[in-house]
C-alpha positions in Angstrom: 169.0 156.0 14.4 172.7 155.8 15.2 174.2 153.0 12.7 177.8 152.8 14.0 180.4 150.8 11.2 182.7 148.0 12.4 186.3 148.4 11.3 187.5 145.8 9.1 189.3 144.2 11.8 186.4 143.9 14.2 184.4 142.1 11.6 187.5 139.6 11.0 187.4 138.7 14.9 183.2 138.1 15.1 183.7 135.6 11.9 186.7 134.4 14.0 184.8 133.9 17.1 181.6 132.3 15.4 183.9 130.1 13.4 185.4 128.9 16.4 181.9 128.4 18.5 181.0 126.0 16.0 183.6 124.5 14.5 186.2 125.5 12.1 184.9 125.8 8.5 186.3 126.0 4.9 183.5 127.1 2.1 180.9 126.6 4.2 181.7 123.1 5.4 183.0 123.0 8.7 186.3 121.1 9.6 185.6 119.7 12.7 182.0 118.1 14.7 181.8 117.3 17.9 185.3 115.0 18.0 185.2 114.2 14.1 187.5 115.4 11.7 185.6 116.3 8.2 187.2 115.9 4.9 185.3 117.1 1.9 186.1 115.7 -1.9 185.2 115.3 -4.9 182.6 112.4 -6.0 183.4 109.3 -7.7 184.4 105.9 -6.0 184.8 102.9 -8.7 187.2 100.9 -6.7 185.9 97.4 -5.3 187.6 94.5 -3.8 186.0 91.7 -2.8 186.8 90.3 0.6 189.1 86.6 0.6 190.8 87.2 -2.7 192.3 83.7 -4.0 195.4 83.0 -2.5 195.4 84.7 0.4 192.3 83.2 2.7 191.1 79.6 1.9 187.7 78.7 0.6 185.1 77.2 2.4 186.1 73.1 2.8 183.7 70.8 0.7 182.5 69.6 3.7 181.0 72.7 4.7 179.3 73.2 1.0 177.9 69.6 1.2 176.5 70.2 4.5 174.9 73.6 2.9 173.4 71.6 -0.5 171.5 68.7 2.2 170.6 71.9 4.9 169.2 73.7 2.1 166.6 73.1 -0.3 167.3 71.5 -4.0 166.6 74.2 -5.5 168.9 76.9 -3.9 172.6 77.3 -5.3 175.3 78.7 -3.6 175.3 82.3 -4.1 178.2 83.1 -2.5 180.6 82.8 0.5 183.0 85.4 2.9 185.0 85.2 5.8 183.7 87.1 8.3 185.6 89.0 11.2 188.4 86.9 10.3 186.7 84.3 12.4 183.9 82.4 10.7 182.4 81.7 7.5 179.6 82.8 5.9 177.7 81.0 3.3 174.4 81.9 1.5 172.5 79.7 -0.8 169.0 81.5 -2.0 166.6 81.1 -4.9 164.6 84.3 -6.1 163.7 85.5 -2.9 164.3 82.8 -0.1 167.8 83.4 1.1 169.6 80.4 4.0 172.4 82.2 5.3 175.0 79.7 7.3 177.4 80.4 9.7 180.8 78.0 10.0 184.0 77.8 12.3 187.7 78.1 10.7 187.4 74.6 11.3 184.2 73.5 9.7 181.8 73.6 12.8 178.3 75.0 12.2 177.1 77.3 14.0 174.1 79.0 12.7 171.5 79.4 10.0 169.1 82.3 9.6 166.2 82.0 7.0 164.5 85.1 5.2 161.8 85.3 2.5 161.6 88.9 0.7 158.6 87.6 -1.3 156.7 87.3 2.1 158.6 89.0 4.6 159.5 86.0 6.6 162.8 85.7 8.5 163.7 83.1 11.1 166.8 82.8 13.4 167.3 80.6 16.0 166.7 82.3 19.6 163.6 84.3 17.9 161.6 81.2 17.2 160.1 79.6 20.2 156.8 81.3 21.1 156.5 81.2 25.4 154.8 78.1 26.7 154.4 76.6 23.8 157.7 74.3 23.9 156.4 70.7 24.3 158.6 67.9 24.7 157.9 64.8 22.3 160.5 61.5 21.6 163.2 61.8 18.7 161.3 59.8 16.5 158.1 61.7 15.9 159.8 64.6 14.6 159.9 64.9 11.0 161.4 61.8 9.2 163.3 64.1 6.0 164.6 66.1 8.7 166.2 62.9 10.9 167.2 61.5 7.8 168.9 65.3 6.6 170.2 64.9 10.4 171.7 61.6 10.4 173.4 62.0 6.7 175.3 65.6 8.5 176.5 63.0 11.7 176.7 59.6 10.4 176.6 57.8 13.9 175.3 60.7 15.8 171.6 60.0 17.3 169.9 63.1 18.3 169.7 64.4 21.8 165.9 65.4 22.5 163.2 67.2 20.4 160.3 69.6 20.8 157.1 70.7 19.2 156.9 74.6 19.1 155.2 77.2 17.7 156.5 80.4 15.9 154.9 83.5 14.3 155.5 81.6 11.1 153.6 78.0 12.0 154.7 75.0 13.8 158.3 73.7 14.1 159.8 70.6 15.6 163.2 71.3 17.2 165.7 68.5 17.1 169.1 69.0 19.3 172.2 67.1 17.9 175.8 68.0 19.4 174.9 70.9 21.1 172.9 72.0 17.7 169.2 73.2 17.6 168.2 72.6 14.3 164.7 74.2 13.4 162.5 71.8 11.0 159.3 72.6 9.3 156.7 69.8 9.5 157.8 68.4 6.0 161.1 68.2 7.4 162.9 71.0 5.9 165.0 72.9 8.1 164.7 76.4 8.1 167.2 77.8 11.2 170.3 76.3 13.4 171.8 78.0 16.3 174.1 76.8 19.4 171.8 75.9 22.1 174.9 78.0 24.5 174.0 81.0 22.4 170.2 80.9 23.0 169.0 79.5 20.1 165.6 78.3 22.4 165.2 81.3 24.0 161.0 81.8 24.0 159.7 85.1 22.4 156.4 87.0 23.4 153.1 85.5 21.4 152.4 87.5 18.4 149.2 88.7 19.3 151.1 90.5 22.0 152.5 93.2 19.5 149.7 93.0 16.8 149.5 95.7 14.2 146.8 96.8 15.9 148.5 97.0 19.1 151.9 98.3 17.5 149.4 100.8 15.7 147.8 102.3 18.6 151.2 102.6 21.1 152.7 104.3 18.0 149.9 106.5 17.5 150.1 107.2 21.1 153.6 108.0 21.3 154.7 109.0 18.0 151.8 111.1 17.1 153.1 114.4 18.7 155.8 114.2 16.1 153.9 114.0 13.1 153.6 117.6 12.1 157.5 117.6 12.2 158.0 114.9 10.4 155.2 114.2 8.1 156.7 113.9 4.7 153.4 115.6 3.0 153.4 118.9 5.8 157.3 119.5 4.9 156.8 119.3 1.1 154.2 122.1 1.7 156.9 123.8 4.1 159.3 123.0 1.3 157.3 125.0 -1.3 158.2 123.7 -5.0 161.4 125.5 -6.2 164.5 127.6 -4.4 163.7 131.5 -4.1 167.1 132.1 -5.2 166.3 134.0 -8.9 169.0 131.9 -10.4 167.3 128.8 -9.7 170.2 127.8 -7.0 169.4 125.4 -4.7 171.2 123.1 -2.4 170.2 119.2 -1.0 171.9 116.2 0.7 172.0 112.7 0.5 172.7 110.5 3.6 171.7 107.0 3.9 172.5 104.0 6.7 172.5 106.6 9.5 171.3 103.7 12.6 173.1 102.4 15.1 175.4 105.0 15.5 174.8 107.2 18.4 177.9 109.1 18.3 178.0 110.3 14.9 174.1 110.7 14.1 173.2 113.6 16.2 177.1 115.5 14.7 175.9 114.8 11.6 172.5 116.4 12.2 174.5 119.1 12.9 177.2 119.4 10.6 174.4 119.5 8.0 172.3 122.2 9.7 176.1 124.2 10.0 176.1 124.6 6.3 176.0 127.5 4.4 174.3 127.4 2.1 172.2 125.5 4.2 170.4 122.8 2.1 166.9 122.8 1.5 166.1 119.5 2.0 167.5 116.1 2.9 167.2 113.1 1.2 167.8 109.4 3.6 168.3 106.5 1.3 167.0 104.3 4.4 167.8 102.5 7.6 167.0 105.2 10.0 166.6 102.8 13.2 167.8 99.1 13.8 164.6 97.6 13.6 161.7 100.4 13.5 160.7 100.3 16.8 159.0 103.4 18.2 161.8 103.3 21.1 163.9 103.6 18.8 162.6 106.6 16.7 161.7 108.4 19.8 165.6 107.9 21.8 167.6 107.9 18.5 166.1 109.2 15.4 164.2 111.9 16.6 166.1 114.1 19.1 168.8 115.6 16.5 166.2 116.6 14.2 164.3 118.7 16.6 167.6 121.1 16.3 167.1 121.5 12.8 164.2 122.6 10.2 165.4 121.3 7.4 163.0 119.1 5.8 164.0 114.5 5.5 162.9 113.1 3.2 163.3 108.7 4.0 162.9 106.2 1.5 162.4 102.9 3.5 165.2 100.4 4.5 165.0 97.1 5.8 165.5 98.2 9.3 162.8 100.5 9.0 160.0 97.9 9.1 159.3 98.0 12.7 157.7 95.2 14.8 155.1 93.9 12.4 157.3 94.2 9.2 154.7 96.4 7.6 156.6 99.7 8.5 153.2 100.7 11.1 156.1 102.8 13.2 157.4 104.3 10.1 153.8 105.2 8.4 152.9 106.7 12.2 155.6 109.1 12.0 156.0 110.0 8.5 152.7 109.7 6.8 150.7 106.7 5.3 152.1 107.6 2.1 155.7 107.4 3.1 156.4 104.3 1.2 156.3 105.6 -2.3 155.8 109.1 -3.4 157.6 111.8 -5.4 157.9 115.6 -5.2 159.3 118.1 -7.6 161.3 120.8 -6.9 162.5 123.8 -9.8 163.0 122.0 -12.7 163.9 119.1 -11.1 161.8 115.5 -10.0 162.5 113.4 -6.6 161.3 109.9 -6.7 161.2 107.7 -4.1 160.0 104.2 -3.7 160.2 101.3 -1.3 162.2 98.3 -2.6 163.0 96.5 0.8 159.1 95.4 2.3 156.4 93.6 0.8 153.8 96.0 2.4 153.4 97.3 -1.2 153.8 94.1 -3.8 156.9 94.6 -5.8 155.0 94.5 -8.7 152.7 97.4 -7.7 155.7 100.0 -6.8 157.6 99.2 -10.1 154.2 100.1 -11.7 153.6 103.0 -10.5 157.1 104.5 -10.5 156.7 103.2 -14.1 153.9 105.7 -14.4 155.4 108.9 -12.6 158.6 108.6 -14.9 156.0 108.2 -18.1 154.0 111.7 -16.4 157.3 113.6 -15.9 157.0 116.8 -17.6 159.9 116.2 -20.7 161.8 119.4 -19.0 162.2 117.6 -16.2 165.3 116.3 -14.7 164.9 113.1 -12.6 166.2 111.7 -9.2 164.9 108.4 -7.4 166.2 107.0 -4.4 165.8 103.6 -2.6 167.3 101.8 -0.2 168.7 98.5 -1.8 171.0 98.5 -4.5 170.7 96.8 -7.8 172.1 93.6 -8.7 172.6 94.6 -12.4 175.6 96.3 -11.1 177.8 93.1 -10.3 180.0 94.8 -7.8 176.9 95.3 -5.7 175.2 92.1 -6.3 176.1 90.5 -3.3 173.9 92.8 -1.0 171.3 94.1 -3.2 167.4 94.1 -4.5 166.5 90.9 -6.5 168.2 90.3 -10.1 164.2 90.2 -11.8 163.3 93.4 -10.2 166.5 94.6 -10.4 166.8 94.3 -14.0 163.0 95.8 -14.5 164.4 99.0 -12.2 167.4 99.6 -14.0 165.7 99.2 -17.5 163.1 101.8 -16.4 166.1 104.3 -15.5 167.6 103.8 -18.9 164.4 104.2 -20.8 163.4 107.4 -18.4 167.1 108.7 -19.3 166.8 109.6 -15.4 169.7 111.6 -14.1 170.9 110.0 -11.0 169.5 107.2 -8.9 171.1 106.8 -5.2 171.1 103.9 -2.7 171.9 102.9 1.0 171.9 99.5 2.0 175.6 99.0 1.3 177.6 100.8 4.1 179.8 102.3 1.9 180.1 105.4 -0.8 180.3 103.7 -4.0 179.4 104.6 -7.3 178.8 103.1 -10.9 177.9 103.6 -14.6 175.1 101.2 -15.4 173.8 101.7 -19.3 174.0 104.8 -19.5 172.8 105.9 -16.0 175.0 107.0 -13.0 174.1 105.2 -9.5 175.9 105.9 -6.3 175.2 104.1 -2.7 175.6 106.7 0.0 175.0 104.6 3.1 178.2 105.9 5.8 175.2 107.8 7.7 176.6 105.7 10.8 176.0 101.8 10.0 179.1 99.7 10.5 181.2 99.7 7.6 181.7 97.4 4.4 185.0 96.6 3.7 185.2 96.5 -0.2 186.0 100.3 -1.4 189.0 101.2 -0.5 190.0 104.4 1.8 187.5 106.5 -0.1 184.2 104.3 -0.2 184.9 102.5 3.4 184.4 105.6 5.5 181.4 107.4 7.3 180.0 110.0 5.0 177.2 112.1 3.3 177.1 114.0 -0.4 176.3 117.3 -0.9 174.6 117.9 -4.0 174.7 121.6 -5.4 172.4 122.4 -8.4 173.7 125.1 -10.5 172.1 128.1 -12.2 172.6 125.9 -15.4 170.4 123.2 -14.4 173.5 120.7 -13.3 174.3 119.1 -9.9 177.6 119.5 -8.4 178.4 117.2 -5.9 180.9 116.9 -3.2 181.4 114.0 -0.6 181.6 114.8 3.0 183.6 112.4 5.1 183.8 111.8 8.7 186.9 110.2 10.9 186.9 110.1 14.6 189.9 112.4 15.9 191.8 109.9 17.8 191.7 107.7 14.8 195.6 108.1 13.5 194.7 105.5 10.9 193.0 108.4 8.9 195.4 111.4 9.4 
């Protein structure tokens, strides 16, 4: 066989020409995807500024934190307030789980609430209320006395419009119109949600039994279920094997987290990652996948990069990922009925990952048994976990994050563990911290609109490459993405 050798400069102009087919590259990392400049550095992101610093935007008037302490239930507090698109006010007053966002003008006008229950996976918003044909009209005065009373206290003088009996997925409500205001009341009078009735806060939603589990269950079956051998998380750990077959022990993986909603990045970052070399063995998604975790959605955005690729994703659940029931049936269909918590170990080296965002699993249950992997960790062992919200334990990320209770019983258990890195999404932003002993990082710039608290560094699209080293140790490096015609970040 006639083996003929390339001249030096012949090879120089293939690696030329490849280069340039896909995108110009620097160690391995290429430069350019598909319109989006790529910056890679080193990791690390303390900075944090919260938004409307004193002195530069005004607080909230009084009139508008009165209006949220008679809206909201005696027991709530004020947990903390923003301007918003430079536009509006936001407001949130929660207890434990129960959380009443509000929405105000510059000039003190309200204009929505939104109610959501992590304990029992409850939101309500005005617009997604109303079951159809079930609106019934009834006079002012048989809606709920506390609420007319909460109503006439917010517009002294003011009589209310019209009202209506409804129902919703989450029991009967009486609706009660006031200045152009639909205001949401439970039958004891407590109202849960407020929206403009010019923004569609009546608007009538399908009954529930329309999209039961059951139903959501078998149309995701249906539809989803010839992508289950790609993506079941249990077939690609036994793709995956359980170490690197480099002899050094060499491996490398990728964290990415927040990656909906973003159709012009998502599939070039799908293939920025496949582009590398080394190419990593696996890929880790700290959650938020789709907008809401329909099967539409995982069928005309999630899916379709990935079928480029072989690397294996690994997901841990985000609150987006819950689909139409809220018990993640979509995300269970496509990745396994075991995708919610589960762990797999790889070299030396132990991947947890747990769902801290649904109730499908009680909170209580998943801290126990990731309580029970970290105690069965072989001592050699180093130890990763990821999960999609943040902890509140770290004040800087308090104000978008898991629960203080089960946040403190989280971060305890990584101290105790001594566990070697935990990473989050939820936050769209690269940020990292130093919690007792422990180093976090929140890696969600897969594509979500960005937060606007960490600086030129944290507020940008990105994902993190983490390289393990013959020695046992990660070495990471953070991959950042800018759109070409944005001069802003030249």
């Amino acid at each position: 066989m006639l083996i003929r050798i390339l001249p030096f400069s012949a090879i120089s102009l293939l690696l030329f020409l490849f280069a340039a087919c896909q995108g110009e590259t620097r160690m391995g990392i290429p430069e350019r995807i598909g319109g989006w400049r790529v910056e890679v550095g080193p990791p690390g992101n303390e900075f944090y500024q919260a938004p409307a610093p004193a002195g530069e935007v005004s607080p909230p008037s009084d009139v508008m934190f009165e209006m949220v302490r008679r809206i909201a239930p005696e027991y709530t507090e004020v947990k903390r307030w923003e301007l918003q698109n430079a536009d509006r006010y936001f407001i949130r007053a929660e207890s434990e789980s129960e959380e009443y966002d509000f929405r105000f003008s510059l000039d003190g006008e309200l204009l929505k609430l939104d109610y959501e229950n992590d304990l029992t996976v409850v939101e309500e918003a005005p617009g997604e209320l109303t079951i159809r044909g079930t609106k019934k009209s009834v006079p002012v005065a048989e809606a709920p006395k506390v609420a007319l009373e909460t109503l006439a206290e917010l517009f002294p003088g003011v009589s209310a419009d019209e009202a209506w009996q409804i129902s919703t997925a989450t029991g009967p409500r009486f609706v009660i119109v006031v200045k152009g205001l639909a205001f949401f009341s439970r039958p004891d009078g407590q109202i849960q949600a407020i929206g403009l009735l010019e923004d569609g806060a009546l608007d009538e939603v399908d009954p529930p039994d329309e999209m039961s589990p059951e139903r959501i269950r078998a149309d995701a079956a249906d539809r989803l279920g010839p992508y289950q051998d790609k993506f079941s998380f249990e077939k690609r750990l036994e793709e995956l094997g359980t170490g690197p077959e480099s002899a050094d022990g060499r491996y490398r993986f990728v964290i990415i987290g927040d990656s909906r909603s973003n159709p012009g990045l998502w599939p070039n970052i799908i293939k920025h990652i496949d582009l590398l070399d080394p190419k990593p063995d696996f890929v880790i998604n700290t959650g938020d996948i789709v907008r809401h975790g329909y099967t539409d959605e995982y069928l005309d955005y999630y899916i379709p990069p990935l079928l480029k690729t072989d690397i294996p994703f690994f997901i841990a659940l985000g609150n987006h990922d819950d689909g139409d029931s809220g018990l993640a049936v979509e995300y269970q269909t496509l990745f396994g009925p075991n995708s919610l918590n589960y762990y797999f170990d790889y070299g030396s080296r132990r991947f947890i990952v747990i769902d801290n965002v649904t109730r499908v699993l009680p909170y209580e249950e998943t801290l126990a048994w990731l309580e029970q992997v970290l105690e069965e960790t072989p001592p050699e062992f180093s130890i990763i976990v990821a999960a999609h919200k943040p902890i509140a334990t770290v004040e800087k990320w308090d104000y978008h994050s898991w629960d203080e209770e089960n946040s403190r019983i989280f971060s305890d258990l990584m101290t105790k563990h001594e566990v070697e890195h935990v990473f989050f999404g939820h936050i769209h932003a690269y940020s990292t911290a130093e919690f007792q002993g422990i180093n976090y990082t929140i890696a969600g710039g897969g594509g979500a609109g960005l937060h606007d608290r960490y600086g030129p560094t944290g507020n940008v699209h990105h994902y993190i490459i983490g390289d393990v080293q013959s020695d046992g140790t990660i070495r990471q490096q953070v991959v950042r993405f800018y759109k070409e015609e944005d001069e802003s970040a030249e």
